[in-house]
NUPA-784763 format. One record per residue (C-alpha): z, y negated, x; residue number from 0. Coordinates in nm, 2 decimals, padded with zeros to 4 digits, always signed. Layout:
# residues N
@pz=Z&py=Y&px=X&nr=NUM
...
//
This chain:
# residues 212
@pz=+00.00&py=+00.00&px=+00.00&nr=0
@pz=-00.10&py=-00.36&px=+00.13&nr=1
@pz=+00.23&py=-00.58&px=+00.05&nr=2
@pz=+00.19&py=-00.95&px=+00.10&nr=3
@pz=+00.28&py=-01.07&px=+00.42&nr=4
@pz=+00.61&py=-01.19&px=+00.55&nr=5
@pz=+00.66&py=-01.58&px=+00.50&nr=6
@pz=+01.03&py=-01.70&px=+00.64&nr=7
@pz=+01.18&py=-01.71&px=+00.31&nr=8
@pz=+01.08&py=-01.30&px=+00.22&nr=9
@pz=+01.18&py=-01.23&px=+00.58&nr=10
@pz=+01.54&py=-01.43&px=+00.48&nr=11
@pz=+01.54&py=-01.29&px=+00.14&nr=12
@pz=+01.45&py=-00.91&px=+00.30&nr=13
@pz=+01.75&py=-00.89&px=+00.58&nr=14
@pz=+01.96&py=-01.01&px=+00.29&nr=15
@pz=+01.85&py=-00.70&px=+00.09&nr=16
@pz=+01.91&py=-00.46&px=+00.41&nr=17
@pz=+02.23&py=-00.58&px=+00.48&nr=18
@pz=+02.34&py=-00.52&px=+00.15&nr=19
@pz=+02.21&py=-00.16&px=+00.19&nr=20
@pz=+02.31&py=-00.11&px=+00.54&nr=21
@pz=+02.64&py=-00.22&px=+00.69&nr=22
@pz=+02.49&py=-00.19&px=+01.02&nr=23
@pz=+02.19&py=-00.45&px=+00.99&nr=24
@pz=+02.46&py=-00.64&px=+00.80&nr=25
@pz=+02.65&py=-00.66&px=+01.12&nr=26
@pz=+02.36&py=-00.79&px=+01.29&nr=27
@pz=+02.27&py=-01.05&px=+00.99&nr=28
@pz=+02.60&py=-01.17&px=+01.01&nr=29
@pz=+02.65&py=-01.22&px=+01.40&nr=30
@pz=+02.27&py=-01.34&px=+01.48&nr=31
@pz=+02.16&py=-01.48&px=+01.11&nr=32
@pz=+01.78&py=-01.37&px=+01.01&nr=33
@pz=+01.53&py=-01.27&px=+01.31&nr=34
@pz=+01.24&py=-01.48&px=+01.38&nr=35
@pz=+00.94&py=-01.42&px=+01.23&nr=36
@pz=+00.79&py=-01.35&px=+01.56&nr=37
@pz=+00.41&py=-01.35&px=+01.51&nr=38
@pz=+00.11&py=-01.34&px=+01.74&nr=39
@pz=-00.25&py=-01.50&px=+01.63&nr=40
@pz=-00.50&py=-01.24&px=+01.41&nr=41
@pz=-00.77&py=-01.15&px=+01.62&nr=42
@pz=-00.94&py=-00.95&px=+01.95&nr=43
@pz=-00.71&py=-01.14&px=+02.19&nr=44
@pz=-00.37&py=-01.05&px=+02.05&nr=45
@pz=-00.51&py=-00.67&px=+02.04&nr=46
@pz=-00.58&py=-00.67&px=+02.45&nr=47
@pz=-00.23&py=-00.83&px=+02.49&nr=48
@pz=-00.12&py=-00.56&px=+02.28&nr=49
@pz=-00.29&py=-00.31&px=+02.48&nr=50
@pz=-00.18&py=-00.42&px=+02.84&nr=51
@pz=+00.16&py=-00.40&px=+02.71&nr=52
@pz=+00.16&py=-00.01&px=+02.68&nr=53
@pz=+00.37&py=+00.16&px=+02.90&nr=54
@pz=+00.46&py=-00.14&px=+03.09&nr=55
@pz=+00.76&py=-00.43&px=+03.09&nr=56
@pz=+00.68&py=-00.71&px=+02.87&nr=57
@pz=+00.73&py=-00.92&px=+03.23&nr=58
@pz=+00.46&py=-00.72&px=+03.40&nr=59
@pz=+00.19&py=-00.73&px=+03.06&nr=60
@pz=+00.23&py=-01.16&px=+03.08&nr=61
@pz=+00.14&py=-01.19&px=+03.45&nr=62
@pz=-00.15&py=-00.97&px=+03.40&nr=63
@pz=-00.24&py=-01.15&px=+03.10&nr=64
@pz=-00.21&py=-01.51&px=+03.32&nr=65
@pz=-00.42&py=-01.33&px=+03.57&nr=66
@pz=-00.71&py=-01.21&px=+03.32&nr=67
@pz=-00.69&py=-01.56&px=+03.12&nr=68
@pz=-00.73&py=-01.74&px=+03.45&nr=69
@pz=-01.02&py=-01.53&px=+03.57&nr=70
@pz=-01.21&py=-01.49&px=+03.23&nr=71
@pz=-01.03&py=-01.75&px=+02.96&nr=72
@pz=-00.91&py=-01.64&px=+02.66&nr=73
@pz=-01.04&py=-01.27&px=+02.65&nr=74
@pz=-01.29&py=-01.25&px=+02.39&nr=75
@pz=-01.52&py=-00.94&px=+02.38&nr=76
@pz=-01.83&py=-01.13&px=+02.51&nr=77
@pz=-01.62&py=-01.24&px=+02.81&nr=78
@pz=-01.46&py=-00.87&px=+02.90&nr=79
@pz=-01.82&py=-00.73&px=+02.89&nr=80
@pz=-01.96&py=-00.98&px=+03.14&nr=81
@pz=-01.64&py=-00.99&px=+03.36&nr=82
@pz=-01.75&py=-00.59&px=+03.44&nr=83
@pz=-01.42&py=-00.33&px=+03.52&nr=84
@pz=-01.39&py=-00.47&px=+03.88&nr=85
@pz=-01.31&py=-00.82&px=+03.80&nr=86
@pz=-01.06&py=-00.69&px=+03.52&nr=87
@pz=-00.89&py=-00.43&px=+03.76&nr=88
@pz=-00.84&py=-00.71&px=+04.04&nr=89
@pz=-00.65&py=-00.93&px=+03.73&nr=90
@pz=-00.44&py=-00.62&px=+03.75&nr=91
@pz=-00.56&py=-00.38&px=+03.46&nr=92
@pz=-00.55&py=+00.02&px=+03.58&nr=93
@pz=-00.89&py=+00.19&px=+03.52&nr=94
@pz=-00.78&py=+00.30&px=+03.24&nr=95
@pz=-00.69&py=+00.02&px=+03.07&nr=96
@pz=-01.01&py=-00.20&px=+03.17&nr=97
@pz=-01.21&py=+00.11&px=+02.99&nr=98
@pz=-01.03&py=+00.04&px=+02.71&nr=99
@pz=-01.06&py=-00.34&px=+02.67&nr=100
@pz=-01.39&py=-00.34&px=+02.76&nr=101
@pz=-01.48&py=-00.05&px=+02.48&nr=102
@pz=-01.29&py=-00.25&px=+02.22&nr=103
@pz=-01.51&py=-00.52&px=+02.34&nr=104
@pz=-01.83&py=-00.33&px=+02.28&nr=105
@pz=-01.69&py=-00.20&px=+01.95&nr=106
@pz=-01.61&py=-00.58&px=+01.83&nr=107
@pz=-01.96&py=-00.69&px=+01.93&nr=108
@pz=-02.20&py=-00.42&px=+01.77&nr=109
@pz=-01.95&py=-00.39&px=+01.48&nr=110
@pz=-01.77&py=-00.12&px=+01.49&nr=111
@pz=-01.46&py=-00.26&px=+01.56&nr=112
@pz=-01.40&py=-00.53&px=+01.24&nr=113
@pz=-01.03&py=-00.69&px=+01.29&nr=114
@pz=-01.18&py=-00.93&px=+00.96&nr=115
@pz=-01.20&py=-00.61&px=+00.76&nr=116
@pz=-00.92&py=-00.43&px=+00.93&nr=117
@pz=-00.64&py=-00.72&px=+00.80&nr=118
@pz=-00.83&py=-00.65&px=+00.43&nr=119
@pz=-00.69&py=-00.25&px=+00.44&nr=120
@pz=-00.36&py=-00.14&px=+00.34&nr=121
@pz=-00.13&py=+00.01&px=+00.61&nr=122
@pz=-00.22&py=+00.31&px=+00.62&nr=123
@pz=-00.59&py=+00.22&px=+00.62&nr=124
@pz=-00.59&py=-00.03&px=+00.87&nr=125
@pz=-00.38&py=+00.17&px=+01.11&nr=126
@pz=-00.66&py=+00.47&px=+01.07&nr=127
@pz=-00.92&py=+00.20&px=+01.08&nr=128
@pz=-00.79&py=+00.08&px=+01.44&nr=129
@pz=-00.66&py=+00.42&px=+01.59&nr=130
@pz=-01.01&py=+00.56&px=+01.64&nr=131
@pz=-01.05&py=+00.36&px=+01.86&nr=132
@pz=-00.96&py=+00.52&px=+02.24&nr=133
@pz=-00.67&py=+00.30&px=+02.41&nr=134
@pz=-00.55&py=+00.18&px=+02.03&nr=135
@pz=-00.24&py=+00.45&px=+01.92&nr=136
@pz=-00.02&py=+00.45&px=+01.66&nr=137
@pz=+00.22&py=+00.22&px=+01.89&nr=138
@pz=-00.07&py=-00.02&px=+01.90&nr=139
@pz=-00.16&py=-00.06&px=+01.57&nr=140
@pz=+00.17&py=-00.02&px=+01.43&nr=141
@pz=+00.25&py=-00.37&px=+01.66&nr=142
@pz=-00.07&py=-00.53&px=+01.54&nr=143
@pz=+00.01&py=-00.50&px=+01.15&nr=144
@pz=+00.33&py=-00.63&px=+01.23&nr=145
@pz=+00.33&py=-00.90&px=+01.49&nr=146
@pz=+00.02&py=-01.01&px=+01.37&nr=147
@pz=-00.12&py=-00.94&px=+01.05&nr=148
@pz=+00.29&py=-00.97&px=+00.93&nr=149
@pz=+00.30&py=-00.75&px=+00.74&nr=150
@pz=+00.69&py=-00.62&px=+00.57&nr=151
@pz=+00.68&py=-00.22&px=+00.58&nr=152
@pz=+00.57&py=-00.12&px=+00.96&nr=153
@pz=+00.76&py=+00.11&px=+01.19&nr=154
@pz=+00.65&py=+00.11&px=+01.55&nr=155
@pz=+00.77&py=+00.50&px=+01.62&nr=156
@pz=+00.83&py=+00.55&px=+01.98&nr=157
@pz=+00.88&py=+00.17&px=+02.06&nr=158
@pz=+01.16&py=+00.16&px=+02.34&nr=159
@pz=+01.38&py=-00.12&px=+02.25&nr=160
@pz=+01.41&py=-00.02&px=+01.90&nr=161
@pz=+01.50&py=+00.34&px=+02.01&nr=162
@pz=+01.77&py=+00.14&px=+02.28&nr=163
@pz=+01.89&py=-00.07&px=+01.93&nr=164
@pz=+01.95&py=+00.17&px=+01.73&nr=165
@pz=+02.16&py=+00.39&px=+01.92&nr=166
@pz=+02.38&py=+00.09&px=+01.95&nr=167
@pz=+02.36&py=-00.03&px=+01.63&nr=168
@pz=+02.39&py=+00.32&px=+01.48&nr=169
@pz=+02.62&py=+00.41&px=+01.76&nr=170
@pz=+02.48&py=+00.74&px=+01.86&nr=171
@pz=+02.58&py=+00.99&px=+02.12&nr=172
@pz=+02.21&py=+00.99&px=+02.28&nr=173
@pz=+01.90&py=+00.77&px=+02.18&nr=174
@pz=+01.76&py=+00.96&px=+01.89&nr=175
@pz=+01.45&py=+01.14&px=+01.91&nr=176
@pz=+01.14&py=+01.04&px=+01.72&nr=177
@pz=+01.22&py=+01.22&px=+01.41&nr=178
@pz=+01.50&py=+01.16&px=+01.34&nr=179
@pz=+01.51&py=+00.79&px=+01.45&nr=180
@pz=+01.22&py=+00.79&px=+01.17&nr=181
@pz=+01.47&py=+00.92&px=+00.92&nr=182
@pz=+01.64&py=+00.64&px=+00.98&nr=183
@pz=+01.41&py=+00.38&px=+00.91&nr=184
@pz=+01.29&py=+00.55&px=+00.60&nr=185
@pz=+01.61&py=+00.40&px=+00.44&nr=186
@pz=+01.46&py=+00.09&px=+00.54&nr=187
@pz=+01.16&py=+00.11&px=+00.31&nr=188
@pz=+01.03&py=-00.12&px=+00.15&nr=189
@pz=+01.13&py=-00.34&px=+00.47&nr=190
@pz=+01.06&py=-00.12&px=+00.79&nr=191
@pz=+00.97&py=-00.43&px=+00.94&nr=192
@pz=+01.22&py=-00.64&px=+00.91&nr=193
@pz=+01.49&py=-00.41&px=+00.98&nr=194
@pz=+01.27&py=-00.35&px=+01.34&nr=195
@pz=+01.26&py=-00.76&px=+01.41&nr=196
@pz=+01.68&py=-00.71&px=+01.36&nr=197
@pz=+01.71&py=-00.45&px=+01.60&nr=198
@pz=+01.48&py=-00.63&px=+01.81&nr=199
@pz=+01.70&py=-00.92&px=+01.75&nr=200
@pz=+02.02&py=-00.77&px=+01.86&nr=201
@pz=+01.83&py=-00.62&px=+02.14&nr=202
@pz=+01.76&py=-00.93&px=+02.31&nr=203
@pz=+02.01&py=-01.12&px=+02.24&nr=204
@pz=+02.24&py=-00.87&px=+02.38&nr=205
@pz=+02.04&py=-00.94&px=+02.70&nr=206
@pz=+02.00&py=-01.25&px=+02.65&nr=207
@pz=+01.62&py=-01.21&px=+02.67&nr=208
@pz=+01.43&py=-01.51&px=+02.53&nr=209
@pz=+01.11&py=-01.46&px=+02.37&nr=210
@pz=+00.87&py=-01.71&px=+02.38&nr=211
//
């Protein structure tokens, strides 16, 4: 199902209705207040950033981003495909990567790849839509429809930091494993994504990480 996407007040009125459900998030809601509506612009760029950040620190995915914006400018598929793989891998992409930005790129130009069309689906549909893709996974996706296309019921499965939150928040012996961190958030529904953005929340602010 396609919900409407998060403004600030149905992200406020959302960790309202969590907390009430969840004495946990309530915690959170009551020490930090609502979580930002943290958001990234629609579109090709925001899917390579996405992409560079696999696997890596969110420190290490910005200074190759810098690098790549400085050597190309703002990395539209036009400019990966004339940059070639050896001018991506010397802004600091791995092979691998580069192979994958640059066939998004080719994907975006001859059609394939519509992000337009993509933001028109429902979850589920975009998130098939943009996992055939090779170097777009669930993780990827998942990120996409909720950083940037907002939208309220999105759980990243297998993110890090919300695997590190929970434990805390749900004070587990162990970080829990990918199923049964899962069953957790399905008590979230119909506001996966908003309870993720308040684990994220505490996350960083228990590290007093800033995000910009």
């Amino acid at each position: 199902m396609k919900r409407a996407a998060l403004t600030p007040e149905r992200l406020r009125e959302a960790a309202r209705a969590l907390a009430e459900r969840d004495p946990d998030l309530a915690l959170i809601l009551d020490r930090h207040g609502p979580p930002p509506l943290w958001g990234r612009p629609r579109g090709f760029a925001t899917l390579v950033q996405i992409i560079l950040e696999q696997q890596v620190s969110l420190a290490s995915a910005r200074a190759i981003l810098k690098r790549l914006v400085e050597a190309v400018g703002e990395p539209t598929p036009e400019r990966l495909i004339a940059a070639g793989e050896e001018r991506l891998r010397g802004c600091g992409l791995t092979r691998q990567k580069a192979a994958y930005c640059r066939g998004l790129a080719a994907a975006a130009l001859d059609g394939r790849l519509d992000l337009a069309e993509v933001a028109r689906l429902d979850d589920a549909a975009a998130i098939e839509a943009l996992t055939r893709h090779d170097g777009i996974g669930p993780w990827t996706a998942q990120v996409y429809l909720l950083m940037s296309l907002r939208r309220p019921d999105v759980w990243p499965a297998g993110d890090l930091g919300l695997i590190v939150s929970m434990r805390t928040v749900k004070r587990l012996r162990r970080p829990p494993s990918r199923d049964r961190a899962l069953a957790i958030a399905e008590r979230w529904r119909p506001y996966r994504s908003v309870a993720a953005r308040m684990l994220w929340q505490d996350y960083l602010a228990r590290r007093a990480v800033v995000v910009p």
